[in-house]
PDB file as gemmi writes it, atoms N, CA and C in Angstrom:
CRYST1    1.000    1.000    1.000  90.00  90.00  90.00 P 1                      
ATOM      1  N   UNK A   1      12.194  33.649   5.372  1.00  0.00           N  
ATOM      2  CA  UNK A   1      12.073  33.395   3.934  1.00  0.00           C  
ATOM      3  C   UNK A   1      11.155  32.196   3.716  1.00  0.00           C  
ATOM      4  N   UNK A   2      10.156  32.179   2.828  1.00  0.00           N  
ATOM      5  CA  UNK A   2      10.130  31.681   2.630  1.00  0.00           C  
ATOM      6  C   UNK A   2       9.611  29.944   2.336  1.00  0.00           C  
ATOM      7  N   UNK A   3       9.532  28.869   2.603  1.00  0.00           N  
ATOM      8  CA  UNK A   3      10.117  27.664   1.564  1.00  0.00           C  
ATOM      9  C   UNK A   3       9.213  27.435   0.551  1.00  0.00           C  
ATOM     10  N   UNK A   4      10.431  27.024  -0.278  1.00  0.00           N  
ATOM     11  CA  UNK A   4       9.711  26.723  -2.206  1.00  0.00           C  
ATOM     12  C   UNK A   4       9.856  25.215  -2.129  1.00  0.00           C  
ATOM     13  N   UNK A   5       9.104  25.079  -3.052  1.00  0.00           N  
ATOM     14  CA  UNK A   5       8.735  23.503  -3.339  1.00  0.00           C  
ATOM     15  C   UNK A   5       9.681  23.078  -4.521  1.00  0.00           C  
ATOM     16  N   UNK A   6      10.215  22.069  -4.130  1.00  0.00           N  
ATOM     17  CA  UNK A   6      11.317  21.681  -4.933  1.00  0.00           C  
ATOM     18  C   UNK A   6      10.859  20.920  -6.342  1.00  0.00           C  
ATOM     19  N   UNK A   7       9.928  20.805  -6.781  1.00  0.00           N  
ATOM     20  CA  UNK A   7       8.981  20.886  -8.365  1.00  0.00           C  
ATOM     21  C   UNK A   7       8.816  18.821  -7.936  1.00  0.00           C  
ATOM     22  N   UNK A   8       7.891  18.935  -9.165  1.00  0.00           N  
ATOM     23  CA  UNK A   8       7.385  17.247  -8.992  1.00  0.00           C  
ATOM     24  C   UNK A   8       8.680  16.215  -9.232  1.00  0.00           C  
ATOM     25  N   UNK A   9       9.557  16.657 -10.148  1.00  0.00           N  
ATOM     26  CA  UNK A   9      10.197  15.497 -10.782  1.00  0.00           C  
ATOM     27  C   UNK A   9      11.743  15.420  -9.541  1.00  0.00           C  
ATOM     28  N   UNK A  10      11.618  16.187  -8.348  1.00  0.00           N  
ATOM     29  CA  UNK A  10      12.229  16.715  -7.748  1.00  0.00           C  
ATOM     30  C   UNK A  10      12.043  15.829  -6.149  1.00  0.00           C  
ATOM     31  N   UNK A  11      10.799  15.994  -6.246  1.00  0.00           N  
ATOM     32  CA  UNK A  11      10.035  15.715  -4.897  1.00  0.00           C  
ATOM     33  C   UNK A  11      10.375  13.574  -4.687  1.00  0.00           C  
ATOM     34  N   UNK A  12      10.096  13.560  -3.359  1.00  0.00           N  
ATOM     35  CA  UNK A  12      10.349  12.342  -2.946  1.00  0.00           C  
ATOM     36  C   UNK A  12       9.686  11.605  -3.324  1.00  0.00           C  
ATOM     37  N   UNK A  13       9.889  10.162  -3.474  1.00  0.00           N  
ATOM     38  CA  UNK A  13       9.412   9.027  -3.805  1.00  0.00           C  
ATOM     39  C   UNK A  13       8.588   9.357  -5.563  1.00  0.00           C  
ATOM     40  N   UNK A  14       9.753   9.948  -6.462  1.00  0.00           N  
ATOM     41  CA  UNK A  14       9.400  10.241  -7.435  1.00  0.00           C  
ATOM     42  C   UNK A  14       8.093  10.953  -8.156  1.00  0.00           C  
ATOM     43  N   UNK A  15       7.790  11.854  -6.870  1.00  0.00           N  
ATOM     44  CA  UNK A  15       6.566  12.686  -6.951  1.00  0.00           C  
ATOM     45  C   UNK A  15       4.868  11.979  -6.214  1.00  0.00           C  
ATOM     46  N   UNK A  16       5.366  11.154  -5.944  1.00  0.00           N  
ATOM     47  CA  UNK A  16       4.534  10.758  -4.917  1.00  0.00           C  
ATOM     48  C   UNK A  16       3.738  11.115  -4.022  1.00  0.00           C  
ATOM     49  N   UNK A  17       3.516  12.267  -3.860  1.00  0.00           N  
ATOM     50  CA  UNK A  17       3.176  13.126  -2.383  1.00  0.00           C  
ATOM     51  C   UNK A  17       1.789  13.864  -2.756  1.00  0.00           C  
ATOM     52  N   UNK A  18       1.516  14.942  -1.754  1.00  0.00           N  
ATOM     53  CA  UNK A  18       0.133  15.520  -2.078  1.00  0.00           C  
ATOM     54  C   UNK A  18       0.258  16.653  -2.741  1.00  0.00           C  
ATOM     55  N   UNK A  19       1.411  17.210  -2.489  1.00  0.00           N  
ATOM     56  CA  UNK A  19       2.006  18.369  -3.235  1.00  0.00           C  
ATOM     57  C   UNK A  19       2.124  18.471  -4.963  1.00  0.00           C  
ATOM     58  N   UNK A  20       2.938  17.121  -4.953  1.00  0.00           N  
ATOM     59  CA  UNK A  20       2.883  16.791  -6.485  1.00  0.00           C  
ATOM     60  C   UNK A  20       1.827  16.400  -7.298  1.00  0.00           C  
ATOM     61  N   UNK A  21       0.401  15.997  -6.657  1.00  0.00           N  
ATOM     62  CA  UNK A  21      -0.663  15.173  -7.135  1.00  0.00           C  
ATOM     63  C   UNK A  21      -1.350  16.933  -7.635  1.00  0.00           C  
ATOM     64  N   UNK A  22      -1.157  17.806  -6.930  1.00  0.00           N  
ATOM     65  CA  UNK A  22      -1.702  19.074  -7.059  1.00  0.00           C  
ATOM     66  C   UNK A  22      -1.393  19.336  -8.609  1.00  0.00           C  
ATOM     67  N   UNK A  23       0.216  19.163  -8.486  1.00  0.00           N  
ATOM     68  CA  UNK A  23       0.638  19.481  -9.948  1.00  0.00           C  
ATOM     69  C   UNK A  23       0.057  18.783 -11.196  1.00  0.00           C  
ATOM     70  N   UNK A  24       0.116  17.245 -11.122  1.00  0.00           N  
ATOM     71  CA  UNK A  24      -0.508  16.322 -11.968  1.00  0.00           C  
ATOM     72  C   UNK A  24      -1.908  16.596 -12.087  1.00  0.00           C  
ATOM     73  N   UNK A  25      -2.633  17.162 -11.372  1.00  0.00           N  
ATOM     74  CA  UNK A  25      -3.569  17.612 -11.677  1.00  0.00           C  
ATOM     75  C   UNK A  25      -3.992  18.434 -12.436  1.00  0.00           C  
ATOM     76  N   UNK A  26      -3.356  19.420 -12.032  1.00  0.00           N  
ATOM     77  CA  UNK A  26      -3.156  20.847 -12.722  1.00  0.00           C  
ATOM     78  C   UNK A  26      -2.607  20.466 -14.134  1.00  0.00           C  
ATOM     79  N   UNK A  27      -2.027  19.186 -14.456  1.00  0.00           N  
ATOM     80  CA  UNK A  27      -1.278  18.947 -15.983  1.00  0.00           C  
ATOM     81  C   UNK A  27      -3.030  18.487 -16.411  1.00  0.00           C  
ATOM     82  N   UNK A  28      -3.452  17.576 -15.735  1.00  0.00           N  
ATOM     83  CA  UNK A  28      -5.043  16.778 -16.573  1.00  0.00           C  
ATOM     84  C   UNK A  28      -5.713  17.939 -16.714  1.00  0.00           C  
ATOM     85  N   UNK A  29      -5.859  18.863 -16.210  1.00  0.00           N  
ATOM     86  CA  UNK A  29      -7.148  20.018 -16.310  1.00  0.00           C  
ATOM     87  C   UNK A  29      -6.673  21.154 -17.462  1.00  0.00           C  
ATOM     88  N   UNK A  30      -5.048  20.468 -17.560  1.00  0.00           N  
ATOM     89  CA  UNK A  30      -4.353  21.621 -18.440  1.00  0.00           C  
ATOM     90  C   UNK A  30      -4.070  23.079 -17.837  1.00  0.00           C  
ATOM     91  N   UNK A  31      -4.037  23.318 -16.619  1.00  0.00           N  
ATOM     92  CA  UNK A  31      -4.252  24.539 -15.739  1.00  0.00           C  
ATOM     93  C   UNK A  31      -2.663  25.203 -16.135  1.00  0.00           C  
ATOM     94  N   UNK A  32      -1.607  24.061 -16.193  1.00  0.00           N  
ATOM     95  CA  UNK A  32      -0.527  24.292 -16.460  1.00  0.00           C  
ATOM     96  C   UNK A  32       0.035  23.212 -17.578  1.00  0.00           C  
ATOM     97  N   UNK A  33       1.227  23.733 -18.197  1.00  0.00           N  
ATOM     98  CA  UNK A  33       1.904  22.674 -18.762  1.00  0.00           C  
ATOM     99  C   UNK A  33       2.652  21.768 -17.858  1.00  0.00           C  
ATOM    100  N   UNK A  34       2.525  20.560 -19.004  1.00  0.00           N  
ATOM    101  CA  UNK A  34       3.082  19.381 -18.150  1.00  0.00           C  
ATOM    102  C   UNK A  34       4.963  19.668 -18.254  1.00  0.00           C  
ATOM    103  N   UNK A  35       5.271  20.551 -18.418  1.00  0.00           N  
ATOM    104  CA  UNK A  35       7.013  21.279 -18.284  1.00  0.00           C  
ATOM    105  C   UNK A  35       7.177  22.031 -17.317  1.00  0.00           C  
ATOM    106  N   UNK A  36       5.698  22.426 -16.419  1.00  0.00           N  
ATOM    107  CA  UNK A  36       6.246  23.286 -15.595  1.00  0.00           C  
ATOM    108  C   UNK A  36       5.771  22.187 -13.909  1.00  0.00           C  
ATOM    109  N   UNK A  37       6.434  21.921 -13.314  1.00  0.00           N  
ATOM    110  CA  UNK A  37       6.407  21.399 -11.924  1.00  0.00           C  
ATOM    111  C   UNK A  37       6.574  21.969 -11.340  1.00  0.00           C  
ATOM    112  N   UNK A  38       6.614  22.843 -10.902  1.00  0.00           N  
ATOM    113  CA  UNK A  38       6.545  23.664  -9.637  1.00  0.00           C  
ATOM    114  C   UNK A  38       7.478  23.777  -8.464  1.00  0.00           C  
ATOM    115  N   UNK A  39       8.639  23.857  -9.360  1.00  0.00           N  
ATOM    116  CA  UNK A  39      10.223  23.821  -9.093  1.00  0.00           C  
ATOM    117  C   UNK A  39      10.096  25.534  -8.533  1.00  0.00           C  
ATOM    118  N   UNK A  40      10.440  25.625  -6.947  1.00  0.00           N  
ATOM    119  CA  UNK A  40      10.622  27.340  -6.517  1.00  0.00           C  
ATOM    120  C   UNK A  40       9.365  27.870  -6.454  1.00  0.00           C  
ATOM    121  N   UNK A  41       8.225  27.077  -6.549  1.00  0.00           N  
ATOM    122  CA  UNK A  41       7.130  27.657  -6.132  1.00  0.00           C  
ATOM    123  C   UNK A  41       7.231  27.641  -4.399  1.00  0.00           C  
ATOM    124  N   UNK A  42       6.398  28.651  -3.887  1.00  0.00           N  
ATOM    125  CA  UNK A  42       6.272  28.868  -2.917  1.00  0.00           C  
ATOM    126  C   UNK A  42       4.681  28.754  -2.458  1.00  0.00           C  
ATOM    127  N   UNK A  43       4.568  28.714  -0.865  1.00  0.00           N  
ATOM    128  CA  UNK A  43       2.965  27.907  -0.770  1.00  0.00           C  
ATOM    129  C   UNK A  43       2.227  28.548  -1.166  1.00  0.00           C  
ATOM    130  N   UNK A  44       2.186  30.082  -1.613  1.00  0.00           N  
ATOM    131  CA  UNK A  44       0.931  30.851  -1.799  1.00  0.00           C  
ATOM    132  C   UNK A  44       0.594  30.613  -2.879  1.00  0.00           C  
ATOM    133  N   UNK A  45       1.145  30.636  -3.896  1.00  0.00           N  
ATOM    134  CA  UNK A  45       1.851  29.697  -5.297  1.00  0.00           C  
ATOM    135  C   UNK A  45       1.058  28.537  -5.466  1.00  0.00           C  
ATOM    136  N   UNK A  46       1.064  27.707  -4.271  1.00  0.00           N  
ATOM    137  CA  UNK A  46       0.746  26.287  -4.249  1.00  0.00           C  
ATOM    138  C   UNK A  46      -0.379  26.110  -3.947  1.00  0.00           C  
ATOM    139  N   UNK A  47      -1.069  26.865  -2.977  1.00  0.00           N  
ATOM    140  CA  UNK A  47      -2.691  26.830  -2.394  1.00  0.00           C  
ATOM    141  C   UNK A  47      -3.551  27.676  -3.711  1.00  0.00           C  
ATOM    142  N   UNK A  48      -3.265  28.560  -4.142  1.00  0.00           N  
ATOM    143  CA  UNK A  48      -3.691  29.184  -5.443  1.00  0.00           C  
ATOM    144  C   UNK A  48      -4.180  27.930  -6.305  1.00  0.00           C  
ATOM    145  N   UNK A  49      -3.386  27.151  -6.916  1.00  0.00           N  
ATOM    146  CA  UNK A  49      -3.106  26.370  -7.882  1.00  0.00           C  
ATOM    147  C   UNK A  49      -4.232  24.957  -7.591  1.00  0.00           C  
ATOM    148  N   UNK A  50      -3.952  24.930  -5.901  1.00  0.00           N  
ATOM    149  CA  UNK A  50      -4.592  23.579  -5.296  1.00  0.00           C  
ATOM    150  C   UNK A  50      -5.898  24.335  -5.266  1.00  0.00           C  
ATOM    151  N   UNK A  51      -6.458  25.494  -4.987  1.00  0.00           N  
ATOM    152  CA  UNK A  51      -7.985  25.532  -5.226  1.00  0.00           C  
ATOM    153  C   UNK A  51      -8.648  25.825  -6.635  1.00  0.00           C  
ATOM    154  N   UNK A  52      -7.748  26.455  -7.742  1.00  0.00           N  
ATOM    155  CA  UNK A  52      -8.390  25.979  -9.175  1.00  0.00           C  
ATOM    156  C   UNK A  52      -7.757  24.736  -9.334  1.00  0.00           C  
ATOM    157  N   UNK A  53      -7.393  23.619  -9.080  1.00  0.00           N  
ATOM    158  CA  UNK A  53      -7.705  21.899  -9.295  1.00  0.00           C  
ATOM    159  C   UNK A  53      -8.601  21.361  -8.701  1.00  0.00           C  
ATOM    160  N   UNK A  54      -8.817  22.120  -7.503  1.00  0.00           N  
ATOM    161  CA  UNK A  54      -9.747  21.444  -6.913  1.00  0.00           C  
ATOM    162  C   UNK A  54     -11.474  21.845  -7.230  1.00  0.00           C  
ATOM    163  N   UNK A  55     -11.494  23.638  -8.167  1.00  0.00           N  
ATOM    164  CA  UNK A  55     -12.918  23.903  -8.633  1.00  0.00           C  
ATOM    165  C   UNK A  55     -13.059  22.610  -9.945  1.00  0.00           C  
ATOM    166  N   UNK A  56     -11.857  22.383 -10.406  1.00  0.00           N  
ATOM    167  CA  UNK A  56     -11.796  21.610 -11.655  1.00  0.00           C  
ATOM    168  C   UNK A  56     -12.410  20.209 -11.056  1.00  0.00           C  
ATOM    169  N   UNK A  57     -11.595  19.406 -10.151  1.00  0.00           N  
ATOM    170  CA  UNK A  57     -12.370  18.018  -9.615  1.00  0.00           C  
ATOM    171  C   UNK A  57     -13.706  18.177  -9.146  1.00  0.00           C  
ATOM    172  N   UNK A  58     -14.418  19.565  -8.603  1.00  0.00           N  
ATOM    173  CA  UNK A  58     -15.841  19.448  -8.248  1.00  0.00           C  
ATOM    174  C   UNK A  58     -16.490  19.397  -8.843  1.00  0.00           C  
ATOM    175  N   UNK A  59     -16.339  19.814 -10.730  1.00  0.00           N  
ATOM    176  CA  UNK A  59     -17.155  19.884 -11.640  1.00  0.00           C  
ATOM    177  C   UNK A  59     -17.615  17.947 -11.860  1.00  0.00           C  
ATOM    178  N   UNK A  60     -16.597  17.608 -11.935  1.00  0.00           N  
ATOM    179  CA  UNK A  60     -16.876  15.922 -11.678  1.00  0.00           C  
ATOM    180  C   UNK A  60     -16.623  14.994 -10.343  1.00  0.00           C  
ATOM    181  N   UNK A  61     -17.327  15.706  -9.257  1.00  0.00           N  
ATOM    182  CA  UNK A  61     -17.501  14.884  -8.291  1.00  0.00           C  
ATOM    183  C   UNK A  61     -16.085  13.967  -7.744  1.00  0.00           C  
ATOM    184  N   UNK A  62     -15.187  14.883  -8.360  1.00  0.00           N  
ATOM    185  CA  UNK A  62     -14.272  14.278  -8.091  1.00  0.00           C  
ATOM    186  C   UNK A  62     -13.616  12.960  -7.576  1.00  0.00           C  
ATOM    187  N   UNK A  63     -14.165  12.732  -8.972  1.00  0.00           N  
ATOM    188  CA  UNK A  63     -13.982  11.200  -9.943  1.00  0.00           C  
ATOM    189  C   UNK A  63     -13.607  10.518 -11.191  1.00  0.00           C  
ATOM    190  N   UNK A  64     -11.727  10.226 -10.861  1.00  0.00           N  
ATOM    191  CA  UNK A  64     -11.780  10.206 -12.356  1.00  0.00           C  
ATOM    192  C   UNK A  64     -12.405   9.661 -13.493  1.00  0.00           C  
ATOM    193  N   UNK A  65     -13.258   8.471 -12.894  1.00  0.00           N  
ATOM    194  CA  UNK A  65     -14.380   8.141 -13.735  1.00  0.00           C  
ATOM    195  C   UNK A  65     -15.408   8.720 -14.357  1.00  0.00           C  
ATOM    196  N   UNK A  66     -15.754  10.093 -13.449  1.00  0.00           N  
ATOM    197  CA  UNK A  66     -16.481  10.641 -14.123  1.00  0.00           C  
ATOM    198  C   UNK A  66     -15.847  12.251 -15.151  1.00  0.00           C  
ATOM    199  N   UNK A  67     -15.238  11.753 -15.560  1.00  0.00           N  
ATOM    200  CA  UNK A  67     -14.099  12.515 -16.795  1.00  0.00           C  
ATOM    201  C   UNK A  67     -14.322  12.526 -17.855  1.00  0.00           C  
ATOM    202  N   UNK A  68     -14.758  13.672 -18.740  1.00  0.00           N  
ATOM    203  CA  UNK A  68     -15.067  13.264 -19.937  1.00  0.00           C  
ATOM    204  C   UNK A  68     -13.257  12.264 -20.496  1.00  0.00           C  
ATOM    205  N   UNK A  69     -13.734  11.348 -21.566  1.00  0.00           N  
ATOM    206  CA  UNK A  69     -12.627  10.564 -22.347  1.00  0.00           C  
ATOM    207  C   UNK A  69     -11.751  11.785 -22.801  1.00  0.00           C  
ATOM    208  N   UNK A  70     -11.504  12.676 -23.450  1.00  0.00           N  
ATOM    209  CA  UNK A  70     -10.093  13.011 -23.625  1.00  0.00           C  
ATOM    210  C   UNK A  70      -9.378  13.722 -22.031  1.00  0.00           C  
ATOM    211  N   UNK A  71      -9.879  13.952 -20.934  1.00  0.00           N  
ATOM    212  CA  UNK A  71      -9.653  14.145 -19.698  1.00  0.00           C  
ATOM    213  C   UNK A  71      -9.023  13.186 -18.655  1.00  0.00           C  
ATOM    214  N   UNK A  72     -10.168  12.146 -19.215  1.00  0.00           N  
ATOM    215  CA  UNK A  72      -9.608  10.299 -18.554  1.00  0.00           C  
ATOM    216  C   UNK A  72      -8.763   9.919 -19.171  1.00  0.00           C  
ATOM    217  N   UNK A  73      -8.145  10.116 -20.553  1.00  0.00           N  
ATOM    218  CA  UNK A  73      -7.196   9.521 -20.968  1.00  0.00           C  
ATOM    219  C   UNK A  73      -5.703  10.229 -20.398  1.00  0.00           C  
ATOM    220  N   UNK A  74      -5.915  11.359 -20.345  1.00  0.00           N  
ATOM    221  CA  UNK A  74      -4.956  12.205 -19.866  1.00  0.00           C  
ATOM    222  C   UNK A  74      -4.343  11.466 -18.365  1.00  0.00           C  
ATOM    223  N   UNK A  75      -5.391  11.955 -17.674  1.00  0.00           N  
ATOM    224  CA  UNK A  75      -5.093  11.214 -16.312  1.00  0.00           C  
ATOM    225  C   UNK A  75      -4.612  10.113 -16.103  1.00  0.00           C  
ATOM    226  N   UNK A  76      -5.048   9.126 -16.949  1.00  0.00           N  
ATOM    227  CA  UNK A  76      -4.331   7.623 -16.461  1.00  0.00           C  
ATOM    228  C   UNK A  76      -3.027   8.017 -17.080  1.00  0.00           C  
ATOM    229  N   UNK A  77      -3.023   8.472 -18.330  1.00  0.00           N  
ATOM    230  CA  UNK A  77      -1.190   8.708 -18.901  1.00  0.00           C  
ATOM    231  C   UNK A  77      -0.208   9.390 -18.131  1.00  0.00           C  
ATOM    232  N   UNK A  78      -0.935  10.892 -17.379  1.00  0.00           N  
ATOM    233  CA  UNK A  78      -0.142  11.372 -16.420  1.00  0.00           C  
ATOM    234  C   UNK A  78       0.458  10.417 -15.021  1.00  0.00           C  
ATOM    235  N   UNK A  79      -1.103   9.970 -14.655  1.00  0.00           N  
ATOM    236  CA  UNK A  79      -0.666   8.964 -13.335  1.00  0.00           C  
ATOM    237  C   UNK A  79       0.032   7.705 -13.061  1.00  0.00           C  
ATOM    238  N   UNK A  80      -0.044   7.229 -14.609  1.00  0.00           N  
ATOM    239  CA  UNK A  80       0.712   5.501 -14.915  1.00  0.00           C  
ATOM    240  C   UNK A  80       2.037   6.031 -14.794  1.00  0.00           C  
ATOM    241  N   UNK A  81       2.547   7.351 -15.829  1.00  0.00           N  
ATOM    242  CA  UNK A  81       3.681   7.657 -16.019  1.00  0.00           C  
ATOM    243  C   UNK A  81       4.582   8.227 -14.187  1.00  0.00           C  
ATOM    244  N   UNK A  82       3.633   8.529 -13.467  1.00  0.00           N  
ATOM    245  CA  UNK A  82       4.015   9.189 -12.349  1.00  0.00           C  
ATOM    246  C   UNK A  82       4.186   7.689 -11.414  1.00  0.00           C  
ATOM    247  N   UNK A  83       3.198   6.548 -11.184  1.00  0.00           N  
ATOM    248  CA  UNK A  83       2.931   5.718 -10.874  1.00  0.00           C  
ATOM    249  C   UNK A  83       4.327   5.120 -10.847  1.00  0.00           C  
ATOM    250  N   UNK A  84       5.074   5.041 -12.601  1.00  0.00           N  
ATOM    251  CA  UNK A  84       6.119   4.247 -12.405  1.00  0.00           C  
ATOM    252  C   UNK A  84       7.545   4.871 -12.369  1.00  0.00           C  
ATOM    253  N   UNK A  85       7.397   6.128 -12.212  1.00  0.00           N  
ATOM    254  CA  UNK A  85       8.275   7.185 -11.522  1.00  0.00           C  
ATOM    255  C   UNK A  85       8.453   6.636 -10.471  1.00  0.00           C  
ATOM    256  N   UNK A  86       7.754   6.608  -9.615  1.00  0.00           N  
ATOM    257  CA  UNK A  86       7.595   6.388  -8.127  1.00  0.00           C  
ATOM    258  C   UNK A  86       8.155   4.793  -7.731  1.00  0.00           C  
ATOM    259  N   UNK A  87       7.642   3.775  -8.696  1.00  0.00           N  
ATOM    260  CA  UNK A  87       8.372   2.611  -7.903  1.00  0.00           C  
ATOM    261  C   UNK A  87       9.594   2.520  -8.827  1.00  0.00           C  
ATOM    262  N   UNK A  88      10.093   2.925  -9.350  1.00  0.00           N  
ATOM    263  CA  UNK A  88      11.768   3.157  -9.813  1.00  0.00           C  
ATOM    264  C   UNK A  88      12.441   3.782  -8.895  1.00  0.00           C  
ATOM    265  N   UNK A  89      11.863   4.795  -8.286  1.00  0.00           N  
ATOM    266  CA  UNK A  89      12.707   5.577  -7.033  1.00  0.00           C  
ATOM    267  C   UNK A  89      12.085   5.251  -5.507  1.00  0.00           C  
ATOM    268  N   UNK A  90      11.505   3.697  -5.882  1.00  0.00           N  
ATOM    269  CA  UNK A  90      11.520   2.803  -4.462  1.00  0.00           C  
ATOM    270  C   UNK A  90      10.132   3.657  -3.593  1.00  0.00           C  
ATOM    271  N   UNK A  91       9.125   4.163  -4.305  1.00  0.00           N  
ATOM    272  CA  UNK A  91       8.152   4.263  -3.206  1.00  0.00           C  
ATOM    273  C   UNK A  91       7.389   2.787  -3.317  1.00  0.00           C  
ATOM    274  N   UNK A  92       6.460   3.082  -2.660  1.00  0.00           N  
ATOM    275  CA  UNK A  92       6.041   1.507  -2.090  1.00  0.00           C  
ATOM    276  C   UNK A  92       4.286   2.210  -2.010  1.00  0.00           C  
ATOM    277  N   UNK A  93       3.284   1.607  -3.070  1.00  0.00           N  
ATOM    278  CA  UNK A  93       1.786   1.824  -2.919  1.00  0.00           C  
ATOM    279  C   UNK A  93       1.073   1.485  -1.435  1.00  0.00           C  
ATOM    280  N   UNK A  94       2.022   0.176  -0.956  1.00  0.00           N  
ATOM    281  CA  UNK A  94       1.132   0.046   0.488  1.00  0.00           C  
ATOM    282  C   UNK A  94       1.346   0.686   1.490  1.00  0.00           C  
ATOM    283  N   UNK A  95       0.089   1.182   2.007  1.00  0.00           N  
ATOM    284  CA  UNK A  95      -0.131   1.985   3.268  1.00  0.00           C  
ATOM    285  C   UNK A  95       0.569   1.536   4.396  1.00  0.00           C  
ATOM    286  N   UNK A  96       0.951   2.193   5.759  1.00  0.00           N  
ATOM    287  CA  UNK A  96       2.250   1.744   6.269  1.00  0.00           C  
ATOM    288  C   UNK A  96       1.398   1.951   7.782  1.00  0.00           C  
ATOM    289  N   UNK A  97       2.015   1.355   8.870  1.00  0.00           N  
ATOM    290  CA  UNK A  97       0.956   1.837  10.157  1.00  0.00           C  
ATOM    291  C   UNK A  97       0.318   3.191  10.513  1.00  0.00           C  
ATOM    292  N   UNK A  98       1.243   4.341   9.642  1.00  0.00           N  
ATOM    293  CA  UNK A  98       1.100   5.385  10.292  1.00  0.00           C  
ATOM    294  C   UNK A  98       0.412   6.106   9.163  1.00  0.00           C  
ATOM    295  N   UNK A  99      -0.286   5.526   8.199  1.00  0.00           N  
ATOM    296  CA  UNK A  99      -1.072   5.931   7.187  1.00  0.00           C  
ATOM    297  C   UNK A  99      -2.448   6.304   7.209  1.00  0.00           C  
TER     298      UNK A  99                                                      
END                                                                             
């Protein structure tokens, strides 16, 4: 069987991971709503999703700087809000030896 991804608001270190950044992505490009996290998705599910975010970041060099403004605004709101998800449920921004 199987394994499903236990959705962003779900996932460790308050969505922290590469899995979840897929999703937050997918919220800035609007690919999906920001209600759906990807709670019971499964990887085929997940690689689907991760290569239209990722045709979306090539259009801008994948840079959020280079974002048009209602795109960049999105992103920092999604990522601040995810940002402080994450150190409420104790992740830690600094890189660790095995990083």
């Amino acid at each position: 069987m199987e394994q499903q991804y236990k959705g962003v608001h779900q996932d460790i270190n308050g969505g922290m991971t590469h899995v979840a950044q897929i999703f937050k992505d997918a919220w800035v490009f609007e690919l999906l709503p920001e209600t759906e996290d990807g709670a019971g998705w499964g990887a085929g599910r997940v690689q689907a999703l991760y290569e239209k975010v990722y045709a979306q970041w090539e259009r801008y060099g994948h840079l959020p700087s280079n974002l048009p403004q209602d795109l960049r605004l999105r992103h920092e709101r999604i990522h601040q809000e995810a940002i402080q998800r994450g150190r409420e449920s104790g992740w830690n921004p600094e890189l660790g030896e095995d990083d």
